[in-house]
N, C-alpha and C positions, 0 to 999 in steps of 0.2 A: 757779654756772650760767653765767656771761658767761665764765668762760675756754676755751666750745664757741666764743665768737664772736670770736677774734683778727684775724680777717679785714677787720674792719666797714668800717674806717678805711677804705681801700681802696674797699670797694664804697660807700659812701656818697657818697664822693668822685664816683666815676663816675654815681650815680644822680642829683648836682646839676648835672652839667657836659650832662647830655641834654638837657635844659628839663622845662617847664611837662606831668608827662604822669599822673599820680595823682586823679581827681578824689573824694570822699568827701562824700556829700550836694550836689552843685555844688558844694564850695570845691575850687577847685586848687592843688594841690601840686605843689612841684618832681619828680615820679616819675609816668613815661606806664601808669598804670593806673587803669582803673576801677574801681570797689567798691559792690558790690551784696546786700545782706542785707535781712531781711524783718523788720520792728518787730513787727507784732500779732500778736495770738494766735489767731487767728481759726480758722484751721488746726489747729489740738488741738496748737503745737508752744507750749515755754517763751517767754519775752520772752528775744529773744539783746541785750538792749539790754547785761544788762550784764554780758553773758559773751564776745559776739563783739569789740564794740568797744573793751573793755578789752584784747584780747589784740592789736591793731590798733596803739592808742596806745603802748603796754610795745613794740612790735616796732621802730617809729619812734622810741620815746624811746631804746632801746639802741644803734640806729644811729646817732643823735646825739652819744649821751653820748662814745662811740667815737671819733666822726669832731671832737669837739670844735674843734684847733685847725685847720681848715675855716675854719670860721664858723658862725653862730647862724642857724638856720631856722625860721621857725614854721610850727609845724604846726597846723594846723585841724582838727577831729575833726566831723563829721555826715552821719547815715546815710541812705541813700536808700533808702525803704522802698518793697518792691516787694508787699507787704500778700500775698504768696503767692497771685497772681493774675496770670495772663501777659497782660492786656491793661496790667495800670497798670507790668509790669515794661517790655514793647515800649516803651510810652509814654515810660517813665522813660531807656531807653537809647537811642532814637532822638534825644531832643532834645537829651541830653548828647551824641551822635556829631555832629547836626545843630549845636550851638553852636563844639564845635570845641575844643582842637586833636584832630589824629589821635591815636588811644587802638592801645595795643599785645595790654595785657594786661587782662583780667576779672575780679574777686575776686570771690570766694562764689559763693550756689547752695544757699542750705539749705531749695528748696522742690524737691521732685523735678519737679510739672510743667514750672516757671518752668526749673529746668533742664534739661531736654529739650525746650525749646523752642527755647531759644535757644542749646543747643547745637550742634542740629543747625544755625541758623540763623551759626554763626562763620567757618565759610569763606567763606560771601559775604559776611560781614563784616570782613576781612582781622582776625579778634581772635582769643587765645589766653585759655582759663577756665580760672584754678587755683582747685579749689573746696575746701571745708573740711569738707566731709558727705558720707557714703560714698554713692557714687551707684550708683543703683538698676540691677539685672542688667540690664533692658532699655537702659539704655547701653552697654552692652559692645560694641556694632557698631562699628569703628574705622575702617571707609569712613563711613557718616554722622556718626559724634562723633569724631573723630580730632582733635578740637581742646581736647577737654575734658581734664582733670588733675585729680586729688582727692588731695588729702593723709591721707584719713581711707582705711580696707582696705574694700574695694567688699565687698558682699553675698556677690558670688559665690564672694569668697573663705573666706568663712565657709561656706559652702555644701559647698563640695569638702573644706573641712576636714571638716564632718559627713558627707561621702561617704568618706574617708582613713580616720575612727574605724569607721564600720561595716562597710568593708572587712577594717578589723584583728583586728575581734574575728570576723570571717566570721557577720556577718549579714545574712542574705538576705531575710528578710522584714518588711518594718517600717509602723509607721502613721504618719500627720502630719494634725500638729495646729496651726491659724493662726487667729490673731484677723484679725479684718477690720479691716486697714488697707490704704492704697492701698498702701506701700510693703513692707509683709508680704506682700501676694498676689504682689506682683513677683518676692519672695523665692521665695514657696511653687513660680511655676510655675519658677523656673530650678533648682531643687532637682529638680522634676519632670523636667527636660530632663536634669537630668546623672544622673539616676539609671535612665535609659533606655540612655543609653551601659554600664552596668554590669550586673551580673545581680542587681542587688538588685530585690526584687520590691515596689512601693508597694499596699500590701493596700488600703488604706483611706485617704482624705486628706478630714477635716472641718476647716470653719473658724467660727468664735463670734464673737459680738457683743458680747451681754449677755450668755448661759447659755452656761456651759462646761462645765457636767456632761451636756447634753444630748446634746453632741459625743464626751464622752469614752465615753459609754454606747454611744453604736452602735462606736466602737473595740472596746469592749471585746466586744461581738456579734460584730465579726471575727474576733475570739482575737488580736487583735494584742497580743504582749510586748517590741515595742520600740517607743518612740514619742519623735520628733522633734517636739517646739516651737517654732513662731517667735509670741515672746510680748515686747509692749512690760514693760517691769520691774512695771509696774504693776499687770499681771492676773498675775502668777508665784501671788502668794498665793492668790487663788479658783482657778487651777487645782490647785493641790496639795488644796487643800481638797477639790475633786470629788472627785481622786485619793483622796482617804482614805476617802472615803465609798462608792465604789465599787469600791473596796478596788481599786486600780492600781497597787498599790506591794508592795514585797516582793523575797524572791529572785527570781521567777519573771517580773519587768518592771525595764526600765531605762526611764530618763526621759535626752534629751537637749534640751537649753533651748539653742537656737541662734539667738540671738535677736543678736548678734554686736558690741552698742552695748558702750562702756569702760565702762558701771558694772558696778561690784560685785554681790555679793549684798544684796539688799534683800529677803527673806523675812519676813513680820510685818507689815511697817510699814502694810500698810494692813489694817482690821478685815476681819474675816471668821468664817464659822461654825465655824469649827473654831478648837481652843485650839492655843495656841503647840508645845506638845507633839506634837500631832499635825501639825500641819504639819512639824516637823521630821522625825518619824517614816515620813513620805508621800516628804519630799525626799531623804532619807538614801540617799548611794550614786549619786545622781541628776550627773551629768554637764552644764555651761555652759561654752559657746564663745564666747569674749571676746577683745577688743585687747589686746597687752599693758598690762598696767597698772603698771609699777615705775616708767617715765620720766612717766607720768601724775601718781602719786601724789605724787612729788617736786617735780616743778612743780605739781599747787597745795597739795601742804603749803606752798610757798612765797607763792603767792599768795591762797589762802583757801580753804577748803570753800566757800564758798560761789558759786564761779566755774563755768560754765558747761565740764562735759567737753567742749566745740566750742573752749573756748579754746586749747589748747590746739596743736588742728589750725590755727584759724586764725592763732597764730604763727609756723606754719612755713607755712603757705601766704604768706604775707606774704616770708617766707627765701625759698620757692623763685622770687617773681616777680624779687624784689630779684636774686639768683645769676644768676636765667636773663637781666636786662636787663645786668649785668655783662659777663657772656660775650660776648653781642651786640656792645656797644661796643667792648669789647677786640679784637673781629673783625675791627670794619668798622676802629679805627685802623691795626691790622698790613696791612689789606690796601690802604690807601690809600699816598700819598706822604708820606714824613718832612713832619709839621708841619702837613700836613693830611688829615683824615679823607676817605674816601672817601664819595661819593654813593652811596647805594644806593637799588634801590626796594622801594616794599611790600611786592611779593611776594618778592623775598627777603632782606628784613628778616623778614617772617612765618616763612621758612623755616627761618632762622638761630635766628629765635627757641622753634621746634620744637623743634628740634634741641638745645639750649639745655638744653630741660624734658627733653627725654628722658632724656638724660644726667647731670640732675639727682641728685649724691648728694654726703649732707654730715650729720653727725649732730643730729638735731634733739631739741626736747626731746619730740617722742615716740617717738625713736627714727630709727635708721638712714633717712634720708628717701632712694628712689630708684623710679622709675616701671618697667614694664612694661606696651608694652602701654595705656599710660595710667592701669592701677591701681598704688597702692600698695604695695610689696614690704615685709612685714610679718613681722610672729608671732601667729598666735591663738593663745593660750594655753584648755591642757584643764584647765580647774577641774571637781573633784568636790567637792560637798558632805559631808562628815562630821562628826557630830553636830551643831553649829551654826556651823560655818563653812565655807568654801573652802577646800581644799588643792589648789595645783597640783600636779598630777598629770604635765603635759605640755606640746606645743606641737606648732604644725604650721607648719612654713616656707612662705612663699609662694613663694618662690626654689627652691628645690629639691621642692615640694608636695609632703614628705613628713613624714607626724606620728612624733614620739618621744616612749617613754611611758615613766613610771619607776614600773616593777611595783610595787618596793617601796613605795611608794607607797599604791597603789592598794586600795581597801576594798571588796569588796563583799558584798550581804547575804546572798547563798548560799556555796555552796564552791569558787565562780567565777562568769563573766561569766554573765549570761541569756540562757537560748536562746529564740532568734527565734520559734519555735514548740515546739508538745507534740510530741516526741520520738517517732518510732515506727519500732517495731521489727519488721521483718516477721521471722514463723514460716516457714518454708519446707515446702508440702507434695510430698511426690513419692512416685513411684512407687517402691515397693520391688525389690531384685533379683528376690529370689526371688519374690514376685508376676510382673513382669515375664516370668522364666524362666518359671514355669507355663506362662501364657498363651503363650507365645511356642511351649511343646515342642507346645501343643495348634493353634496355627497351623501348626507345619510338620507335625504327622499329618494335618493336615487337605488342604496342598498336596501331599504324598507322595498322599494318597489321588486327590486330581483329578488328579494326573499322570499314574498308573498308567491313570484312568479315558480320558484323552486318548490317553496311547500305543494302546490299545486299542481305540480309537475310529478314530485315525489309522493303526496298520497293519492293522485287520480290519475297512477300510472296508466290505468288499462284505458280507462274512457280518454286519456290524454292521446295516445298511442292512435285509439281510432278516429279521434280528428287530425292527429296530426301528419297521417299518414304513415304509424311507426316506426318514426324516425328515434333512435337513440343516444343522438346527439345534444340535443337538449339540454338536457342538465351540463354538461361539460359546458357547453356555451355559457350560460347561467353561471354557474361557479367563475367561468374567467371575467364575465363582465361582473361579478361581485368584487374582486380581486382588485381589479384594477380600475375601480369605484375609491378602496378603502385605500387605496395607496395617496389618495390626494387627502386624508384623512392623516395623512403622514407627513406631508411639507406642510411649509411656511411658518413653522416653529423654529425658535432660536433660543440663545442664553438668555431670556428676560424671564421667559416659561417654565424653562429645564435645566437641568443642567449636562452638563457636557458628556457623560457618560448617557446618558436617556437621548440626549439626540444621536450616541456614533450607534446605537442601536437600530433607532426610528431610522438612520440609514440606509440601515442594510435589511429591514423589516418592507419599506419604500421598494426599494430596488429590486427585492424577491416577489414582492404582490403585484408589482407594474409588470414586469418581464414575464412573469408566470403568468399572469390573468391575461395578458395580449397575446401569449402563446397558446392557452387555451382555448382563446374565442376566437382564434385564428383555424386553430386544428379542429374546430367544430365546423366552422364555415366552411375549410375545404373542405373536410369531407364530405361535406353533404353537396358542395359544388361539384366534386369530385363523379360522384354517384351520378347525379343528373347529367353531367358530361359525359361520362361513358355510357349512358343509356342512348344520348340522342346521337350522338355525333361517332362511338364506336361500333364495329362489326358484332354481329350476335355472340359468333364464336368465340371473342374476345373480352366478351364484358364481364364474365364470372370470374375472370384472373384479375381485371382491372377494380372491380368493387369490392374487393378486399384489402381496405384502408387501414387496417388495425395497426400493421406495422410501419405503415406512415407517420400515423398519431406517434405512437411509440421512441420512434428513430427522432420524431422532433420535441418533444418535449426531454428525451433524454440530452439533446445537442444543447438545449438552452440551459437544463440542472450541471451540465458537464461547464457549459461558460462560467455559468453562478457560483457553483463552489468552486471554479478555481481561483475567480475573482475574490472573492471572501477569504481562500485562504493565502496567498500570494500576495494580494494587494490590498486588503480591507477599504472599508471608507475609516476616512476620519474627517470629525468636523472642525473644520479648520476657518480661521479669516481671510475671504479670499480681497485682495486688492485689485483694483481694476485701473486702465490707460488713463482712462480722463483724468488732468488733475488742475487746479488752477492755482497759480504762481503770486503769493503777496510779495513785491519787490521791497520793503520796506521794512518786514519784518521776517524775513527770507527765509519763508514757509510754504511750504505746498499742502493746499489741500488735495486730499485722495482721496474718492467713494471708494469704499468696504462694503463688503457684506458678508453673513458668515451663512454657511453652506456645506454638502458633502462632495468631499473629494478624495483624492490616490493619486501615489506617487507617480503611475501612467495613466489618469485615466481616457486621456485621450487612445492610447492602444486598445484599453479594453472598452471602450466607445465602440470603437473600428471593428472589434471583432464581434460583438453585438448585431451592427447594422450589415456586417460582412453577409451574416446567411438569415435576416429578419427580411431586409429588402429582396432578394432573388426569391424567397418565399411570396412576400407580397406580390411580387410581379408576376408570376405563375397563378396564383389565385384569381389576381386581376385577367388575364389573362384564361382562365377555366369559365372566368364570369362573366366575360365578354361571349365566350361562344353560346352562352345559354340563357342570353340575355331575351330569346324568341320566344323560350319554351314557358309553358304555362305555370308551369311550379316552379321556375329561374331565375323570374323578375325580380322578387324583393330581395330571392339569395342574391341576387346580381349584386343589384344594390347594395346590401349589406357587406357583400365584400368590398365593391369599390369605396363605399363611408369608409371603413375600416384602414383602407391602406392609405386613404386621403387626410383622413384626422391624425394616424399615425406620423405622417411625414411632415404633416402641417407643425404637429405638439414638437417633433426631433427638432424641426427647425426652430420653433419658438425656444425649445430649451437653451440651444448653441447661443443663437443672435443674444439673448436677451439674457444672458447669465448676469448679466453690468446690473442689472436692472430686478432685482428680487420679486417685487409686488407685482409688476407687468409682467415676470415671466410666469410665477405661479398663476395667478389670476387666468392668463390665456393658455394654457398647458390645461389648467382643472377645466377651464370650461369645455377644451376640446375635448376632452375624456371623458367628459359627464354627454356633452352632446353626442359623439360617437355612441357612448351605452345607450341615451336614450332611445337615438334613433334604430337602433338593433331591436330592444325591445318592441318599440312599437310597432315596427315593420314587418317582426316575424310572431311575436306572441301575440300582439295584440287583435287580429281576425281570428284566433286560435281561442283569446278568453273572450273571446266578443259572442262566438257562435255556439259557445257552451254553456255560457251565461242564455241566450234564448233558444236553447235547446231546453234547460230546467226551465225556463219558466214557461215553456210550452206545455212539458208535460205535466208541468204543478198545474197549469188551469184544464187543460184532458179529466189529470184524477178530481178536480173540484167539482166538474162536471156530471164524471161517473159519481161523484160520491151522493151529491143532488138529485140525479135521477133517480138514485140507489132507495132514495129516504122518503120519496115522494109514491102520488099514487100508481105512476107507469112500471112500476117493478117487473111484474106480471109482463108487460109488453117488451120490456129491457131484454127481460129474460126469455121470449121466441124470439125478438130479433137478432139475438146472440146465437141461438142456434142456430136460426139460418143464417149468417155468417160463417159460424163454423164449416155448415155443409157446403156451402158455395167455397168455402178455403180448400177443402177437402177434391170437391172436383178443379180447383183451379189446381191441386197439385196433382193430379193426374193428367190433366193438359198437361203442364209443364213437365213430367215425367216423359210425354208420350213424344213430345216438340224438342226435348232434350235429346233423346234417344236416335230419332231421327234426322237432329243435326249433326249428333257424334256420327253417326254414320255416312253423313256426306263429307260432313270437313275433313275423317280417316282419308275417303277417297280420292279427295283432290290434294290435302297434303302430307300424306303417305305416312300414317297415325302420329301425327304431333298433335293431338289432342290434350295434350296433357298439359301444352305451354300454351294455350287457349288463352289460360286469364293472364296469365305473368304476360302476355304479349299486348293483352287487352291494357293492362295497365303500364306497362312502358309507352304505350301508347296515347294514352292519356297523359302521361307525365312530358312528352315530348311532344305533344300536336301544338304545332300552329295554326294558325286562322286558314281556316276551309278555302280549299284553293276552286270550290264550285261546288253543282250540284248535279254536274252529269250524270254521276256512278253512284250515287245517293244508296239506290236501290242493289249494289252489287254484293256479292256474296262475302267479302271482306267487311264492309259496314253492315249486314246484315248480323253476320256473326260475333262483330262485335258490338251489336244494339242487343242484342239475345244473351250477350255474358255477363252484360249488366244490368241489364233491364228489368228481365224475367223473376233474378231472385231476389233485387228492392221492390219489384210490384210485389210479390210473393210473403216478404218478410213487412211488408208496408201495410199488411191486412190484421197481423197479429198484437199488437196492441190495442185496435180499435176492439176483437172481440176477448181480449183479456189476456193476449199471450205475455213474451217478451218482447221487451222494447225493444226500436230499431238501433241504439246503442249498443248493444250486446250483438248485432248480427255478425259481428267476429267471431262467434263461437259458429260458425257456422259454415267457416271458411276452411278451405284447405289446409290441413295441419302442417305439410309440407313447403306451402307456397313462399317463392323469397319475398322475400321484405324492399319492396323498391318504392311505395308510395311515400315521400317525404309533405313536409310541413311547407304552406304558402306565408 
């Protein structure tokens, strides 16, 4: 082992010719370093009496033996014990600074407080700490401890090693598990921090005292299958022991012991409930992150089993102050004048002697000694446990932080590494083609059929108008049941079709034609329910303010464009895979199957669901509600009707969509059909007596003019033509009667209702629009039914004569009507 230190002769030399600078318990030695370790036990740590300060003595005696013909130095050995308490450590270093001489460099630090106290306190101390115990993550700050240096591999580097391993085998989800010590919580939370930089997910993190089965049981409540340990050597055996008992062990869970101290395996040695066997059997396959151990073992085969693993460190901590005082001097003589050294000062003596440590590398007996950063640049080595020993498996360079693993090697108790979680495997449900097709050829009969319904509407507006009671609602009806026709034209596609941009479209293309077209054919139906409701059921006075629906329409199609874009722009759809509760459990190959299905959704959509049906339903229930009261009147029925289909398919399809989201094929499927049956039934209900009787209107008057045309070509021409004329004249005095009969009722009905003559017909046909079944036939004959047999009657018998001798047809007897008159005859 001494032919690592040929050097010595040399540096010894230089470390007598500095002065008076080493102190060890108050005696002073020729070497400017202080030395600081902690005697008692008090702290739950060993007595380093005779583990540190042996490795202190052995460091000094080999510099000696080296530097022999020098000369002969005695060395004094006694420890200054800082009892692992920062008051008596302050105490103890202030009055060694206060006696004096100037001190360069600090040894030890094997209490974490004691060392983070006086760490940070080194810059105002012009001192440099090379310490001998891996110091704890919360040192790593290199603005406030930029002074400190450990020989031993700091925490953190064991840390990133156990973040390197579960990176490699890509596991994402893990549990951790910590005894309570000061210097293990420090551990746990920087393991927490670095594993927040990465996508590993921390399920679970319990920490024990006494009971470590009680810790390990809620883990296991988590379903956590990989679990990270930071465990002093001495609790390793009760936790395995949990482990067996709560059965933690197996294929199905890895165990990592990252506890990162140079001992070995020590499994057994201390009692416990479980036999030797089972604790093996709990360990086996289980993975420990440790210091190298080969330049350990060597050095103290040579000096004993029975020497403290810190000796070790603390003989090269000793090598690195002695190197880095070396350096310094060798500095300051090149920079001064031949034959004498140069004057420097503290501060950059302190800096030189930075500088010095940093650059510090030289092979030590625990290996390659060189700082980074202030830590250690090291090897953890990846020990696996198999059957009752350690096989290295691995290692993870601090230099390059990257881990290499030798497969061959490696053993585990499944047919590979353990998965981080139960496996699952989603089912994928979707809509079938030909399902899809179906529905799809019964959407477009359905839009063909409103299309044709709209042409017909829009080019035979006027003759539409006069069957339909001119009503001009219609079209708007039309257009929303096309609408939300074409919206089912829109689901039941997925990624096999499209791809994933063309579906987040088809989305929100769905969601605009559905919401919009049921709001259309809604604000058509009320209105025209609206209308007949205020004719039958309101005061006369009151109904020209109440049949002014424009800005009903208005106020609600704007409330639903207002819901739409702000849904669109706040919370878009995306198409996403959605996962559903049902799933079924293989115990054997510990997988769960999951039905999927992919679909459009948002980040709320259940809020903006809520706010959709928040003012859809009060609408609907109002209309229901309008339709109920008008459910007697003559022209009310089918609108009755048509509203309550409407809000009944509505509420049927909302419900079908919620229940049945699990289920793709069943909900589309029953969603389209209620929406196709809903339209149909509207169409038929209200257009269809509307095309039915214009349809035998033309072909009435096609066989009229067939007729005329016949008679026209034939030999009766001659007789055609006097029977026409007298027609004419007989029309001629029928409009003199009815001139004479007209005249003489305006002047009774002035009289008895005080000249409202004017609202004669608007009264005539509110009344027809709201009569019930004849409550009898007493008053038959009375002056109320006379006048209104007289306002109808008279000018279809009248206008009923002039197509037969060649006038216009009774279609056109619109043009014949009051210019003025309101418009209140609606469509059956």
């Amino acid at each position: 082992m001494m032919a690592r230190f040929g050097r010595v002769r040399e540096v010894l030399r230089l470390l007598l010719t500095v002065g008076p600078v080493l102190v060890l318990a108050g005696v002073r030695l020729p070497v400017p370093v202080l030395w600081m370790v902690p005697v008692g036990s008090g702290s739950g740590r060993q007595n380093l009496t005779a583990g540190v300060a042996p490795a202190v003595r052995l460091a000094l005696q080999d510099l000696q033996r080296q530097a022999a013909p020098l000369g002969n130095h005695e060395v004094q050995l006694q420890l200054l014990d800082s009892q692992c308490d920062t008051a008596e450590a302050l105490k103890a270093l202030f009055d060694t600074l206060w006696a004096g001489p100037r001190y360069l460099l600090l040894l030890g630090g094997a209490c974490p407080p004691v060392t983070a106290l006086l760490a940070r306190s080194l810059p105002a101390l012009n001192l440099l700490q090379v310490s001998f115990e891996a110091p704890p993550p919360n040192l790593s700050n290199r603005k406030w401890y930029g002074h400190l240096f450990s020989t031993a591999p700091s925490a953190r580097q064991v840390n990133l090693a156990a973040v390197r391993l579960l990176q490699r085998y890509r596991w994402r989800r893990i549990g951790l598990l910590t005894q309570d010590r000061a210097e293990l919580t420090e551990m746990r939370k920087d393991l927490s921090r670095q594993l927040l930089k990465t996508d590993i997910e921390l399920a679970a993190s319990e920490s024990f005292s006494e009971d470590a089965c009680s810790s390990l049981k809620r883990l296991k409540d988590e379903d956590v299958r990989i679990i990270v340990a930071q465990l002093e050597d001495g609790s390793v055996t009760e936790v395995f022991c949990c482990a067996y008992r709560l059965d933690l062990f197996g294929p199905r869970y890895q165990w990592i012991v990252a506890a990162g101290g140079p001992s070995g395996w020590r499994l057994g040695w201390r009692p416990s409930a479980c036999s030797a066997n089972s604790l093996l059997t709990a360990a086996d396959g289980s993975f420990r992150l440790q210091t190298a151990q080969n330049y350990l073992e060597t050095y103290l085969a040579q000096e004993g089993s029975g020497v403290s693993p810190l000796h070790a460190f603390a003989y090269d901590a000793v090598w690195v102050g002695a190197r880095a005082l070396v350096q310094v001097t060798e500095a300051a003589k090149l920079s001064g004048r031949p034959g004498s050294p140069r004057n420097v000062s503290e501060e950059e003596e302190l800096k030189m002697l930075l500088e010095a440590v940093r650059n510090t590398q030289f092979e030590g007996v625990t290996g390659p000694v060189s700082f980074r950063n202030g830590e250690r640049m090291t090897v953890i080595e990846l020990v696996q446990f198999q059957g009752d020993s350690g096989v290295l498996v691995g290692e993870f360079s601090t230099t390059s932080q990257q881990v290499r693993i030798r497969d061959q090697l490696l053993r585990f108790k499944g047919p590979g590494p353990a998965k981080d979680r139960t496996q699952v495997h989603l089912r994928r449900r979707h809509v079938s083609l030909v399902l899809y097709a179906v529905v799809s050829s019964a959407a477009a009969g359905t839009i063909f059929i409103t299309l044709v319904l709209l042409c017909v509407v829009i080019f035979s507006h006027r003759r539409w108008l006069l069957r339909s009671g001119g009503s001009s609602m219609d079209e708007l009806l039309l257009l929303g049941l096309l609408l939300s026709s074409s919206s089912v034209l829109c689901s039941g596609l997925d990624r096999t079709s499209l791809p994933d941009r063309t579906l987040e479209v088809l989305c929100s293309v769905r969601l605009w034609t559905l919401s919009l077209g049921h709001t259309a054919g809604f604000t058509a139906l009320f209105t025209n329910t609206w209308k007949v409701y205020s004719l039958c059921r309101v005061e006369p006075e009151h109904q020209t303010h109440l049949q002014q629906t424009g800005r009903l329409q208005l106020w609600i199609l704007l409330l639903d464009l207002f819901v739409l874009t702000s849904w669109q722009i706040l919370d878009p759809l995306r198409w996403l895979v959605l996962q559903h509760g049902s799933e079924e459990y293989l115990a054997e190959q510990d997988v769960v199957i999951r039905p999927c299905s992919e679909g459009c959704s948002s980040t709320k959509l259940d809020l903006w669901l809520t706010a959709v049906y928040a003012y859809k339903a009060p609408l609907l229930g109002l209309g229901c509600f309008l339709a109920w009261n008008i459910r007697a009147a003559v022209s009310g029925k089918l609108l009755a009707l048509s509203m309550f289909s409407l809000a009944a398919f509505s509420a049927a399809a909302a419900s079908a969509a919620l229940l049945l989201s699990g289920r793709p094929a069943v909900s589309f499927c029953l969603c389209s059909i209620l929406i196709l049956s809903c339209n149909i039934f509207i169409l038929t209900g209200l257009f269809g007596p509307q095309i039915y009787c214009m349809l035998w209107s033309s072909a009435g008057l096609q066989q009229t003019s067939e007729l005329q045309d016949k008679a026209a070509g034939g030999e009766g021409v001659d007789r055609l033509t006097r029977f026409n004329q007298d027609l004419r004249s007989q029309s001629a005095q029928l409009d003199v009667q009815i001139e004479t009969i007209s005249m003489e009722l305006s002047e009774m009905l002035q009289e008895e209702t005080g000249g409202r003559l004017g609202n004669v017909l608007t009264s005539a046909h509110e009344a027809l629009v709201c009569e019930e079944k004849p409550s009898g036939v007493d008053n038959i004959n009375s002056p109320e039914h006379v006048r209104r047999r007289l306002s109808f009657q008279l000018p279809i018998l009248h206008h009923a004569y002039l197509p037969v001798i060649g006038g216009v047809s009774s279609s056109s007897s619109s043009l014949f009507s009051t210019p003025h008159q309101p418009d209140h005859l609606l469509h059956t």
